[in-house]
C-alpha positions as CSV (number, residue, x, y, z in Angstrom):
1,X,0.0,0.0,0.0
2,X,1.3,3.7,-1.3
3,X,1.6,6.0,1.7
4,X,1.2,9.8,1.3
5,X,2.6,12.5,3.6
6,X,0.8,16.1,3.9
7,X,1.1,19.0,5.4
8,X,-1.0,21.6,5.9
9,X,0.2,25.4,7.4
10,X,-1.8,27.8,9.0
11,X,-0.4,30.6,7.4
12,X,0.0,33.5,10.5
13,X,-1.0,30.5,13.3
14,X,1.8,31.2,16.1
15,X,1.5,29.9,19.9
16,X,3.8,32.5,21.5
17,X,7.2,34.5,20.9
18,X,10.0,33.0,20.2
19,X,12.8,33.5,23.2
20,X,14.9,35.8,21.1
21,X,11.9,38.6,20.4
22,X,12.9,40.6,23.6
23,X,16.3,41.5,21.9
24,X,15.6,40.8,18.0
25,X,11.9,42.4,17.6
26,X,10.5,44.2,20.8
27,X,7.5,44.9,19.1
28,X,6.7,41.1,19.4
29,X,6.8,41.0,22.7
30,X,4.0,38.6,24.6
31,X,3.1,37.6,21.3
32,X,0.6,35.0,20.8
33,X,-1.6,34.5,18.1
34,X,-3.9,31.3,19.1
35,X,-4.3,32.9,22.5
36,X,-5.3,36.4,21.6
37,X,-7.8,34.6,19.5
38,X,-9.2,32.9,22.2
39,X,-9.1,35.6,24.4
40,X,-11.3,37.7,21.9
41,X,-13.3,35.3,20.8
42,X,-14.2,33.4,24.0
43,X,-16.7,30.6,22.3
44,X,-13.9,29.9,19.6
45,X,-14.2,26.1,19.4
46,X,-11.6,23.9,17.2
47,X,-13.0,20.5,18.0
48,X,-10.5,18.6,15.6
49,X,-7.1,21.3,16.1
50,X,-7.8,20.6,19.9
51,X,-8.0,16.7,19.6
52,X,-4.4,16.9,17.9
53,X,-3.0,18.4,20.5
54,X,-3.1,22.0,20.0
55,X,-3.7,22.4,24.3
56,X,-0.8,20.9,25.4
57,X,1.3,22.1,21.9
58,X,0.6,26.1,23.3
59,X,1.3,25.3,27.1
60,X,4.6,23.2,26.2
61,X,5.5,26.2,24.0
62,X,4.6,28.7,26.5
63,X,7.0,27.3,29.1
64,X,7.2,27.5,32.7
65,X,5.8,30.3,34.4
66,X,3.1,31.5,31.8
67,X,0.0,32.3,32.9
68,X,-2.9,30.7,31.9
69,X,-4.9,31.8,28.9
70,X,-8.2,30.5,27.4
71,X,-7.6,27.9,24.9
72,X,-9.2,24.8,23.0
73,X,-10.9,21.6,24.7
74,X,-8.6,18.6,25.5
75,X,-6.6,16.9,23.3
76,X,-8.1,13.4,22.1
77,X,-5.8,9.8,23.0
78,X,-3.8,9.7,19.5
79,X,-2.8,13.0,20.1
80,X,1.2,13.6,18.9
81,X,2.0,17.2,19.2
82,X,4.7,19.7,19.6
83,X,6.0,22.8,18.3
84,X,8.4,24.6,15.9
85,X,10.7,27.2,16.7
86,X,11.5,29.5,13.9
87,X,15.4,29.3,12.3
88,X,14.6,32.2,9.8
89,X,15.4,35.6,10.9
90,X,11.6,37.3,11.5
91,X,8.5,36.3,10.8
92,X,7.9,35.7,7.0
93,X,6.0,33.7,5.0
94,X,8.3,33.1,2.1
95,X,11.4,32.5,4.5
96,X,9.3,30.3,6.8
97,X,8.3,27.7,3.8
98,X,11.9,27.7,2.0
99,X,12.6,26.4,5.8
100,X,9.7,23.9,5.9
101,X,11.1,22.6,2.7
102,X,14.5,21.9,4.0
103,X,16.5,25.6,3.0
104,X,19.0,27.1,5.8
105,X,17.8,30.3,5.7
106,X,20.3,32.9,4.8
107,X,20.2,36.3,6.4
108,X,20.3,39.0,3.5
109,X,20.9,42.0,3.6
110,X,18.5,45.4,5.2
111,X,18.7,48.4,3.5
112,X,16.2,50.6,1.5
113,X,16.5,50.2,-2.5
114,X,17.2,53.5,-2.7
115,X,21.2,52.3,-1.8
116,X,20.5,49.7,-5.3
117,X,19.4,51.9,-8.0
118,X,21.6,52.9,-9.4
119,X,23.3,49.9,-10.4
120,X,20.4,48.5,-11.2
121,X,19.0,50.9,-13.3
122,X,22.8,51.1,-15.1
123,X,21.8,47.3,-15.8
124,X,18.7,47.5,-17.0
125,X,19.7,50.5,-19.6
126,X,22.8,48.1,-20.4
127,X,20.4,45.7,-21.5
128,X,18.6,48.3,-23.9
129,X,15.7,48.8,-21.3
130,X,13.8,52.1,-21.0
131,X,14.4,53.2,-17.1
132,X,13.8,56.2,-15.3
133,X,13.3,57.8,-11.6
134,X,10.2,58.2,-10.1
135,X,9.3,60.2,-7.0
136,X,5.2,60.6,-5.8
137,X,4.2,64.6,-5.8
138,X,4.2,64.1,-1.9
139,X,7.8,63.6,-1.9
140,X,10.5,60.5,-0.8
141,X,12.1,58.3,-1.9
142,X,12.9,57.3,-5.9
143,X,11.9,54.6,-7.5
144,X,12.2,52.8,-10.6
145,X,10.0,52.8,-13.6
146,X,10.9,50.3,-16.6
147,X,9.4,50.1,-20.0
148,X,6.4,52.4,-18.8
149,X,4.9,49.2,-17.5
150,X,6.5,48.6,-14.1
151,X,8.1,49.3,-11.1
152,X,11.3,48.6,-8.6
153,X,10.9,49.6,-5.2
154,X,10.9,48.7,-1.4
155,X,8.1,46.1,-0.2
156,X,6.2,48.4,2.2
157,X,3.9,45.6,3.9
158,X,6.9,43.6,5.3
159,X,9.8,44.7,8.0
160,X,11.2,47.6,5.9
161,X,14.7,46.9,4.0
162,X,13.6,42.8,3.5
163,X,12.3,42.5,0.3
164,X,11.8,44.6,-3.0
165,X,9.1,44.6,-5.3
166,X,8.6,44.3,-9.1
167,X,5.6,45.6,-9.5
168,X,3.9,45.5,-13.4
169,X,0.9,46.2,-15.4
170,X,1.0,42.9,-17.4
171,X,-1.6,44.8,-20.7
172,X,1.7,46.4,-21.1
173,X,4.3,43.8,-20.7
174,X,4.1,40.0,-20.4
175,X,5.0,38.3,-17.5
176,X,8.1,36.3,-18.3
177,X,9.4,39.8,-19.4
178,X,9.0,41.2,-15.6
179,X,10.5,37.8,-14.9
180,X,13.3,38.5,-16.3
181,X,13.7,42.1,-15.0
182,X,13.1,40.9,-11.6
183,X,15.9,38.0,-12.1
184,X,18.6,41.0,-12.9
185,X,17.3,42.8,-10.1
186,X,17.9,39.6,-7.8
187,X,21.4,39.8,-9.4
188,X,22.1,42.7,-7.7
189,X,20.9,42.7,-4.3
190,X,21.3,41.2,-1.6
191,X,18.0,41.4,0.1
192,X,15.9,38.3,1.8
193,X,13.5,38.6,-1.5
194,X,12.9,39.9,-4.8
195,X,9.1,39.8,-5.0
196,X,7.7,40.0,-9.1
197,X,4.4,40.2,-9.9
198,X,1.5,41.9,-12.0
199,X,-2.3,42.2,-12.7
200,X,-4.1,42.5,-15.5
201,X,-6.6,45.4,-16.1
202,X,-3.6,48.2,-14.7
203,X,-1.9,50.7,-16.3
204,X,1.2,53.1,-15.2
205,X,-1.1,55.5,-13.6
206,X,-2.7,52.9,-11.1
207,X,1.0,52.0,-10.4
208,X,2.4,55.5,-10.2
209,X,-0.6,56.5,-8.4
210,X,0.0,53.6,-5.6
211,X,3.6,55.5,-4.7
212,X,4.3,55.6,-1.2
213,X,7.1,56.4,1.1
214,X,8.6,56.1,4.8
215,X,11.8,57.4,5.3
216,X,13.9,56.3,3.4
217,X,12.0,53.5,1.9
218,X,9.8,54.2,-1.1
219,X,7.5,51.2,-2.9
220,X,4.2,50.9,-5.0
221,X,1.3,49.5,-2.3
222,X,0.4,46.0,-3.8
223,X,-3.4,46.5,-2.7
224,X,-3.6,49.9,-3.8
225,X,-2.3,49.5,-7.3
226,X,-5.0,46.7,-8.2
227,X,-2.7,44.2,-9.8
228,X,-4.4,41.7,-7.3
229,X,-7.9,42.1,-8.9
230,X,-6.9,40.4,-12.4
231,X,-5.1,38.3,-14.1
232,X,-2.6,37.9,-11.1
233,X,1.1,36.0,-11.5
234,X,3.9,36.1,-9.4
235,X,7.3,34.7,-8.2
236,X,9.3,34.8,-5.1
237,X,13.2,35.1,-5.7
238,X,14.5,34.7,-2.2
239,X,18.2,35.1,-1.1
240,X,20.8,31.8,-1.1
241,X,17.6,29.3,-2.1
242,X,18.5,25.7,-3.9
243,X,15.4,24.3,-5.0
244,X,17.0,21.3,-5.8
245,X,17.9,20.5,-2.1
246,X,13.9,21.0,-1.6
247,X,11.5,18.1,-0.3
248,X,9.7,18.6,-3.9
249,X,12.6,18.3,-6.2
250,X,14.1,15.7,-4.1
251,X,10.6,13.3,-4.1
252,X,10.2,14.3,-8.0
253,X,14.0,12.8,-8.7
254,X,12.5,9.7,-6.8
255,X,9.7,9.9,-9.2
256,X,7.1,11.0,-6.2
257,X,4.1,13.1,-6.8
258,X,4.5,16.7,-5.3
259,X,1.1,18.7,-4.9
260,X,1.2,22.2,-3.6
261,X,-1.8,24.4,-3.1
262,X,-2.5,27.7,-2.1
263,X,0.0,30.3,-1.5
264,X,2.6,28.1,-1.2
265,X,2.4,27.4,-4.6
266,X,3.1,31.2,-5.5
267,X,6.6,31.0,-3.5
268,X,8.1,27.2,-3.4
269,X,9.1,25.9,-6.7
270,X,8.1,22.8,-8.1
271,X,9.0,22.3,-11.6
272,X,8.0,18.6,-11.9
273,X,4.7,18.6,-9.8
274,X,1.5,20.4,-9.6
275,X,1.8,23.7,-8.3
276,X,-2.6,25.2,-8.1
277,X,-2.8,28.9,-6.6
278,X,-5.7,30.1,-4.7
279,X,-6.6,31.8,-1.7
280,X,-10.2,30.7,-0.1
281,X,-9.6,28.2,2.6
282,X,-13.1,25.5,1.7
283,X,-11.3,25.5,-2.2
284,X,-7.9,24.8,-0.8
285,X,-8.7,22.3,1.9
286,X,-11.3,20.5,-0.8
287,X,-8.5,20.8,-3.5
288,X,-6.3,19.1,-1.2
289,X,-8.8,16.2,-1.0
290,X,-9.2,16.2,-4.2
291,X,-6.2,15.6,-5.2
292,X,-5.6,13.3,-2.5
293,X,-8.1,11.0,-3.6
294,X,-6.3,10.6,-7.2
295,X,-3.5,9.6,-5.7
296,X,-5.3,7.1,-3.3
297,X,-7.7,5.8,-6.4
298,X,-4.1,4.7,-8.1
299,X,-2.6,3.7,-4.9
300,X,0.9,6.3,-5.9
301,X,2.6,7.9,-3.1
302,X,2.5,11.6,-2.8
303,X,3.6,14.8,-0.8
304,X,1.2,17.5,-0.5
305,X,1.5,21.1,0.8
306,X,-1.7,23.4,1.5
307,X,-1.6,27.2,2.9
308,X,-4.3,28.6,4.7
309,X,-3.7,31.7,3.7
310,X,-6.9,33.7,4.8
311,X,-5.8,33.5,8.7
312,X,-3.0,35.6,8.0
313,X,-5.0,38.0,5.7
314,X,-7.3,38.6,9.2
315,X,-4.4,39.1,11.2
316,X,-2.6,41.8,8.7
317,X,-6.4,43.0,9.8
318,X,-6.1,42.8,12.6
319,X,-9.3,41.6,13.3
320,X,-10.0,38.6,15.3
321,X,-13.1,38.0,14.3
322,X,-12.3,36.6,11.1
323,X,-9.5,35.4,12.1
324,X,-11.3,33.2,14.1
325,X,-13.7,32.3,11.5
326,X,-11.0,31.6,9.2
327,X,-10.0,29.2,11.5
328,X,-12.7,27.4,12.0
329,X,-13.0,27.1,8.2
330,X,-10.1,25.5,8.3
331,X,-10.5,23.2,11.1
332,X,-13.9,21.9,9.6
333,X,-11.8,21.0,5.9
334,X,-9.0,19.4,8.0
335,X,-11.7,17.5,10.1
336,X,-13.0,16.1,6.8
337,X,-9.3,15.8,5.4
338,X,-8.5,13.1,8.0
339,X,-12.1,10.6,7.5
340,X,-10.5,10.6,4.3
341,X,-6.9,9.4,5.3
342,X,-6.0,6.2,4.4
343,X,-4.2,4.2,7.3
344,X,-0.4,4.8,5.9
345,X,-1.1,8.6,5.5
346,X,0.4,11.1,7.7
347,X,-0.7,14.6,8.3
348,X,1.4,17.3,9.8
349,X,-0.8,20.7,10.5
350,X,1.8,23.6,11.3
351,X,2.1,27.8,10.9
352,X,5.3,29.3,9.2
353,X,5.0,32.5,12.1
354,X,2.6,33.9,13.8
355,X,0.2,37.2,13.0
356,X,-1.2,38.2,16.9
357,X,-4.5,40.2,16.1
358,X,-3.9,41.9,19.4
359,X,-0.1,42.6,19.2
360,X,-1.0,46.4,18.2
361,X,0.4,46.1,14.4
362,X,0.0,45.1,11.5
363,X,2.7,42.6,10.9
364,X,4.1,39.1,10.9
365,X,4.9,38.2,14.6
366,X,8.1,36.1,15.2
367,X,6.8,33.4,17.1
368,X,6.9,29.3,17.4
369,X,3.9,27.0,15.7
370,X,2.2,24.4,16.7
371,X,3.2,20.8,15.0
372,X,0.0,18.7,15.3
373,X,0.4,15.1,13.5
374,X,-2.2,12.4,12.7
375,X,-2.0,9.0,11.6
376,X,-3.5,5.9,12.8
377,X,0.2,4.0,12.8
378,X,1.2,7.3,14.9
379,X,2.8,6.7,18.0
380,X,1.1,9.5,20.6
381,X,2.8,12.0,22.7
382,X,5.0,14.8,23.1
383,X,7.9,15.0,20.6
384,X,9.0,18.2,21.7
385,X,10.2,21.6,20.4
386,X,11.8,21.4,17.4
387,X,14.6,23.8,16.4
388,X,13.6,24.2,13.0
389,X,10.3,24.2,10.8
390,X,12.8,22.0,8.3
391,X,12.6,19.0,10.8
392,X,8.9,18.8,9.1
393,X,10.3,18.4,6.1
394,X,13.3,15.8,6.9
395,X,10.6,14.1,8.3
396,X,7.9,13.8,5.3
397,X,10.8,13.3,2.9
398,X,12.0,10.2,5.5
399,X,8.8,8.7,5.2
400,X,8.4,8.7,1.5
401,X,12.1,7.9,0.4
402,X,13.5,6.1,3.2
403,X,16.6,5.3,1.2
404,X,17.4,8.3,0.2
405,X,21.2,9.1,0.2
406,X,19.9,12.9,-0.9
407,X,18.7,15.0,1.6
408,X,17.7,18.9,2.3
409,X,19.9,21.4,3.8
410,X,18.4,21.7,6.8
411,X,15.9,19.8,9.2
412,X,16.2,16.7,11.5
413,X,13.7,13.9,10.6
414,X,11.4,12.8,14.1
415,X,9.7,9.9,11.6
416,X,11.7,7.7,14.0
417,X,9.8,8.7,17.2
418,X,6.3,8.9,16.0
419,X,6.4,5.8,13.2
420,X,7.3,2.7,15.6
421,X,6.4,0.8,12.2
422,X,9.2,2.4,10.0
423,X,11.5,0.4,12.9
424,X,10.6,-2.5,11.8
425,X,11.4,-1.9,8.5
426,X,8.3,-1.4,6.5
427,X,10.4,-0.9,3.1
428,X,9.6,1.6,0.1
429,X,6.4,3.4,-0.7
């Protein structure tokens, strides 16, 4: 019988700071993004999140000493929980899925984009591009215009200096254009990202018109601009990434299936598998089904990824509300995710950071995730706090390649103290 190993992250679903936030991001301090929700939301129930383990995963990753805050119901007998710490540096979603995946993150460099242009825009005009400086009538910083039909600026809704933007109107220039602007810019810098991406149904003037500034930092506002509306592509470039030391390249050299969906799809690559964007959380937990069954119905092994990426949408809202409501969304698809699961299928149900509603901003908060695993061949228990969300990965890559002599950059596989099977050698999927 084929076995199948999935994973599904609650994109922005944190249990509390990580022990460095006192001295690496202040602002983060007593964060905690499942408590705050159940703080503000009182008759939040998560009948099938709490019977994993998520209880005892947030007190474990509180420590000693915490105080006690509402949370879910008990955990059910075949519980086998614990938590992730974080080994990127913040609290993003990009960085925290290249580490899922196996990457050692790389810290790049923070500065604005304004210390980059102009060798980049000597590039681009090297290259026979049309480029010119751009400042809003309100005054700032410069950016980059290219072609007429994009921009090259600062990212304005992460931590400021992280990532830069390629921002275009694709009526006036095709994607895999941009793409290739956005792959010179990457050249050239040394931030943690270089994010591309367009809309359709924008011109210059919604771009140009979009222009904002802070300081020194000066970027196009993705929402304001429109290029989410229609006709949306993007890519993620991020700093020091090998795909090909990834969980999905290394299953698809093993000729395993790899199925991502949801954002996560938009920012791992995954040349050989199916890679199906979207961001309601019923589609993505029913397209994960979906596509789960295929692979059951042919008895294939498999490694699928889903983000739930709407949680963190509430929490950039800071509204708890929804974020709660999200949440139950998602813990309703998951509950029907596992009647599904066939006895050698193993789900792991994580967060890449955490997004506190409460915190007091609107940002990514740095803290640990929950690790929440089911199987019915699961050993139950505590399996601790694990130093990297990578372990995840060593682990789902363990289960489907056992022989592997290939594996990721990062991550420590705990297959071996939740599979008491896989001791007994149960052989190749």
């Amino acid at each position: 019988m084929s076995r199948r190993f999935l994973i599904a992250v609650l994109d922005g679903f944190g249990i509390g700071a990580m022990e460095d936030v006192p001295r690496s991001r202040p602002e983060d301090a007593g964060a905690n993004t499942a408590a705050s929700l159940f703080k503000a939301v009182p008759d939040l129930k998560l009948p099938v999140l709490s019977r994993l383990g998520l209880g005892p995963a947030m007190a474990a990753a509180g420590g000693a000493g915490n105080p006690p805050v509402p949370g879910p119901g008990p955990a059910g007998p075949e519980a086998c929980f614990g938590f992730h710490r974080l080994a990127h540096f913040g609290a993003d979603t990009f960085w925290g899925h290249q580490e899922l995946m196996g990457t050692k993150p790389l810290k790049g460099e923070q500065a604005p984009i304004a210390s980059r242009l102009g060798a980049i825009e000597e590039a681009l005009k090297k290259e026979g591009r049309r480029a010119r400086r751009y400042r809003g009538p309100g005054g700032g910083a410069d950016i980059l215009v290219v072609e007429e039909a994009l921009t090259i600026g600062d990212n304005l809704e992460t931590d400021l200096g992280d990532n830069y933007n390629v921002t275009a109107a694709l009526d006036l220039l095709p994607f895999e254009e941009v793409r290739k602007i956005g792959a010179l810019v990457r050249s050239l810098v040394r931030s943690s990202r270089v994010i591309v991406f367009g809309g359709e149904g924008v011109g210059l003037e919604n771009l140009l018109g979009a222009y904002r500034s802070s300081g020194a930092f000066a970027g196009v506002s993705a929402p304001d601009s429109g290029v989410y509306r229609r006709g949306y592509q993007v890519v993620h470039l991020g700093f020091g990434v090998n795909p090909d030391r990834q969980v999905p390249s290394l299953l698809a050299r093993r000729g395993i299936e790899t199925i991502l969906i949801g954002k996560v799809a938009d920012i791992v690559e995954n040349p050989h598998g199916k890679s199906l964007s979207g961001v309601d959380t019923p589609w993505a937990l029913e397209e994960t089904r979906r596509q789960l069954a295929g692979l059951q119905r042919e008895d294939r092994p498999g490694f699928l990824c889903v983000n739930v990426q709407e949680t963190d949408l509430a929490g950039h809202r800071q509204d708890p509300a929804l974020y709660a409501e999200r949440l139950a969304a998602a813990d309703r698809g998951l509950g029907e995710l596992l009647r599904q699961m066939a006895p050698e299928d193993i789900l792991a149900v994580t967060g890449d950071h955490g997004n506190d509603p409460l915190i007091g901003h609107p940002r990514h908060t740095r803290e640990k995730t929950p690790l929440l695993l089911y199987g019915k061949n699961l050993k139950p228990g505590f399996i601790g706090g694990r130093e990297t969300l990578g372990d995840t990965g060593a682990a789902a890559l363990d289960y489907l390649a056992p022989d592997s002599e290939e594996g990721t950059e990062a991550g420590t596989s705990y297959l071996g103290e939740i599979y008491p099977r896989r001791l007994q050698g149960f052989g190749k999927p």
